[in-house]
Structure formats: C-alpha cells, structure tokens
N, C-alpha and C positions, 0 to 999 in steps of 0.2 A: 477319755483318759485311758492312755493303753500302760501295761503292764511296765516297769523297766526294766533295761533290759539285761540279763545275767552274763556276770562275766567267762570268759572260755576254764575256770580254773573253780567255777563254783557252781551250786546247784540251788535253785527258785528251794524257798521252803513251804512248809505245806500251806495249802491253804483252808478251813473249818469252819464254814459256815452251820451255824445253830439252828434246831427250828423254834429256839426259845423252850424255856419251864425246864430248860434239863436238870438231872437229879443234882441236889449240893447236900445232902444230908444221907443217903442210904448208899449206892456203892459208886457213887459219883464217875460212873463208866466212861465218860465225854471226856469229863475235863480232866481225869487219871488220864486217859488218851491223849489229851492235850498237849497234858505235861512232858510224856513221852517223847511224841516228838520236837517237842520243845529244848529236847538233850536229856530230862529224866530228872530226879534227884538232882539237886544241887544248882540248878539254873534259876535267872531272874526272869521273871515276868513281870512284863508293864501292863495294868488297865486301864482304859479309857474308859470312864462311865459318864461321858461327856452327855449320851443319849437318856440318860437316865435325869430324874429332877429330885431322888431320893435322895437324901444325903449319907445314908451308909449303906449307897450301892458297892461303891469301891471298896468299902473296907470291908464289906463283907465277901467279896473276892479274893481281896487279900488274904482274910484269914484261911479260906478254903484253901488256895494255892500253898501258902505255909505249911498246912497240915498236910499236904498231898506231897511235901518234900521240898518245895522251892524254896532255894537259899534266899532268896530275895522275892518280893511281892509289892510292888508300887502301884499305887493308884495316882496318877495325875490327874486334875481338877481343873481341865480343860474348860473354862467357861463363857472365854470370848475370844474373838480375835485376837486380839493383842496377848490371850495367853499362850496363844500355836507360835508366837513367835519369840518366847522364853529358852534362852538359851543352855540354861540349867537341866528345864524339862526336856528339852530336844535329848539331850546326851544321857538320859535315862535311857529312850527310844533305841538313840544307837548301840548300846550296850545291852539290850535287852537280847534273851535268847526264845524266847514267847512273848505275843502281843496280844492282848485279849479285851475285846470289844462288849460292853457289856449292853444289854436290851435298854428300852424306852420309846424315844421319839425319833425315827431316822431324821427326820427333819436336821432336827438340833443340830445332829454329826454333820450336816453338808452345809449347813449355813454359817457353824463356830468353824468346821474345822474345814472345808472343802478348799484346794486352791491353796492351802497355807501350807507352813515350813512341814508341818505336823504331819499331812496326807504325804506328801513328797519324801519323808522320812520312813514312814511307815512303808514304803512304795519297794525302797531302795533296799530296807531291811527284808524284806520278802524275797529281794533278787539276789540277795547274799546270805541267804539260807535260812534268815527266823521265819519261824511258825508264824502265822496270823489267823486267830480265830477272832468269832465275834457269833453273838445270839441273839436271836430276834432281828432288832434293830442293828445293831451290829453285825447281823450275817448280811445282812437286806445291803451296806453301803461298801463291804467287800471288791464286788463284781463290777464293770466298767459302765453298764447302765442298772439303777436301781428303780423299783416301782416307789416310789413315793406313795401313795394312795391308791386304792380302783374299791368297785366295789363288788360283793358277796354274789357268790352262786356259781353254778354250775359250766352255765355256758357263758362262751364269750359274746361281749356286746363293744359297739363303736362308743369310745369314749368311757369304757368302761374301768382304766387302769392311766396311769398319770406319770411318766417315768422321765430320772433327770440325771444326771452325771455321780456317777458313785464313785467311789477310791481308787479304782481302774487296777486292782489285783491280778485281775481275769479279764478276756475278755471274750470268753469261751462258754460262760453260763448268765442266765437269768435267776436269780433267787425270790423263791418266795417263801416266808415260814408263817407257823403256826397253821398249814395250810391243809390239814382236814378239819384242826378243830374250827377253823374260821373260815368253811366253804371257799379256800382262793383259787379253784381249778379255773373258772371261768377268765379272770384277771390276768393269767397266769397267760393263759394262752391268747387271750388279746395282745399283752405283749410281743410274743412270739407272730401272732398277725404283722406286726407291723413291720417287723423283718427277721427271716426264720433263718439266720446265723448261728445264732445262741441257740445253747442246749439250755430248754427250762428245766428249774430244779424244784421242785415242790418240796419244803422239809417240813413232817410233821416235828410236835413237840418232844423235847427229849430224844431226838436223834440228829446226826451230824454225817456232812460229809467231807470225808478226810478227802484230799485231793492231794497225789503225792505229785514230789517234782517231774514225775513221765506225766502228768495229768488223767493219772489212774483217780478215779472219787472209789471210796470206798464206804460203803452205809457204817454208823455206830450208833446202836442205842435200841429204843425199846419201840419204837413207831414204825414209821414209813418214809422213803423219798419216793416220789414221783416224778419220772422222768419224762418229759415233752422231744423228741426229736425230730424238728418241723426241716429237716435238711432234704426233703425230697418232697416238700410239701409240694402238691401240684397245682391248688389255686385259694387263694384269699379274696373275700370280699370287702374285705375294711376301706380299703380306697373307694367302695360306691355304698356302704350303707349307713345309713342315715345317724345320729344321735340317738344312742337308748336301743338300737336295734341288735338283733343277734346277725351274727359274722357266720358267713361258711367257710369255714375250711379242710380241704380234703387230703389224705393220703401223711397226715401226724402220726407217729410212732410213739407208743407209752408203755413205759416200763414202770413197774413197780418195785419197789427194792426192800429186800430188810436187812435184818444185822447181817453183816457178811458177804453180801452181794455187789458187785463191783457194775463200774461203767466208763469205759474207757474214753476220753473225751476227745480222741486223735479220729480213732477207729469206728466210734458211735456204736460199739459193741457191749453190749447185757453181759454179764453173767450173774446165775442165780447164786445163792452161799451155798457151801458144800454142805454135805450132807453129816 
C-alpha cells in the first residue's frame, strides 16, 4: 500500500506515530503537539478508536482534544465493514484538519478498516496536508507494512515477527511501540531482516515521532525512539536459518534519540537535540 500521491500545489501533512501510554492528564506534551500541527486552536479532529474494545476510548479523546482548543472533536465508531462505507462518516474524514488513531488491537484496524473507503480517505487526507497521528496500535497501522505480532527479546530470531499490509502512510519506516517497556528490539530488527528498505522505528511509551512533510522525524516526549538503519546492511541470515533460531546480521546502524533529536529519512542523518 504506498502513500498517495501529493499534488504539485500542496504539501503531505505530518505524520505521528505514538509509542502508546502518552500523558492525557499532566502537560499532555504529544498530543498539544498534535494539535499544533493539526492548525492549532480552532481545528476539527477526527478519532478512530476502531482498535480499541473500550467503550469510552473515543470520548475520552474527544474530551482531551476539546480541552486542548479543538473546535471540534469526533469520535467515529468504526465497527464493521459496512461502517468504512458510511457516507456521512467519510465527510467528517474529509473535513477533518487532524486524524487521530487511538491504541488497542491492531488487528481490528486492518480487518474492519483495511482496503475500505475509510483507509483510502485517510490516505488522501494526509496528501493534502492533514495531520495523522495514531498510538500504540494506531501508530503500529500508519506505515506501509505493520508488525502484526512477533515475539519478546533482544535478539532477532527467524519467524520471530509476523507482518502484513498497514495504511501505507509511509513507506519509508517500520514502527514499533511500547518498545523498551515490552523488550521489541529483537522483532524489530527481524523485520528489517527481511528487507532493509525501511528505516526501523522503535517508539518507547509516551514519546512520538513527528515526521514533517521534508520527512524530517522529529523525537517528543519523555522516552526514547530507537532507530534501525539496515541500508548498508552487508549480510542477513533469515533466508537460511531455521524456525526459532537467531538471525546474523551485520554492519545496522542505531541511533538513539530523545526530545529534540531529529532524523532525517532522505538523508539517514542523526542529529542529537541541542544543547
């Protein structure tokens, strides 16, 4: 699923993937940022808490984004097929100046909503300048492939990470979140095994990466990203090793990042935050 594509008279808007748990009660640093570049005071924001099974996921976004200035705050209750193809909810979508994806079950997001009016909407609104963020689960369906599953630890293993068509935002990064509190280094970079295009993105909890229309990412928040850059990787063993086994591979580049440290996604250039 690749990005669409921007017209010569407009500019991609950002894109924000979460690493999940950010603050919504003390100085809400993300999603004030959100807002921002969402236009600031006075813009509508649409959520999808499609990923979520709580019933006052949405509304409790709503009221955050309310409080934070948004003249408008809609939760759409995305729950089947048949609801991405509501033509009422569509034109919320288009009219929205921020998109915001809330955590749960990625799953859900690619089985209700994958392939439908909803993704395709969301797609085009990103190529004419709205914000789209999304946490947790929501940041995980973003990027053009998502990890649906893998599992815990350190190092990567064959078979260890499970990945399947995501909302095709990007097609520029691998995301993964909650990913020091939930060991997904290993996961992370089996992905990246399998073809080292992608820039992996590790997002700890309560931080984000703002990625503006040059495809600058920029860190927010109180954690850590960690960055994979497998573009000069010189060898993978995933093509010969077995089920369950550990994977070689050599010559990965890893940055660490915190508030204020940038990464350019053209250039594959670090930079630390100023001082």
């Amino acid at each position: 699923m690749s990005p669409a594509k921007v017209d010569a008279d407009k500019k991609r808007g950002y894109i924000v993937p979460i690493g999940g748990a950010e603050d919504k009660e003390g100085t809400t640093e993300i999603l004030k940022r959100f807002m921002e570049v969402s236009g600031g005071k006075g813009t509508r924001i649409v959520i999808i808490p499609t990923a979520s099974k709580l019933d006052d996921t949405g509304r409790r976004y709503e009221k955050i984004f309310r409080k934070l200035g948004a003249d408008e705050a809609r939760s759409i209750p995305f729950e089947s097929r048949d609801d991405a193809s509501k033509e009422e909810w569509l034109e919320y979508i288009d009219k929205a100046h921020g998109i915001f994806v809330t955590g749960g079950n990625q799953l859900r997001l690619t089985t209700i909503l994958g392939g439908t009016p909803v993704a395709r909407a969301i797609r085009r609104a990103n190529a004419r300048g709205v914000a789209v963020g999304g946490t947790s689960a929501g940041a995980a369906i973003l990027s053009e492939h998502m990890i649906a599953y893998g599992a815990e630890g350190a190092t990567p293993h064959a078979g260890a990470v499970a990945l399947v068509p995501g909302w095709g935002l990007t097609n520029r990064i691998m995301i993964d979140q909650h990913f020091r509190q939930r060991d997904r280094l290993g996961r992370l970079l089996t992905a990246l095994a399998y073809n080292p295009f992608a820039v992996g993105v590790g997002l700890d909890e309560d931080t984000a990466a703002f990625i503006d229309p040059h495809r600058k990412l920029t860190v927010v928040g109180t954690g850590a990203i960690t960055i994979f850059d497998a573009s000069e990787l010189q060898h993978s063993s995933i093509a010969e090793a077995k089920e369950g086994k550990p994977v070689c591979m050599t010559n990965v580049r890893l940055h660490v990042l915190t508030a204020g440290g940038t990464f350019d996604l053209e250039t594959r250039r670090a930079t630390a935050p100023a001082e």
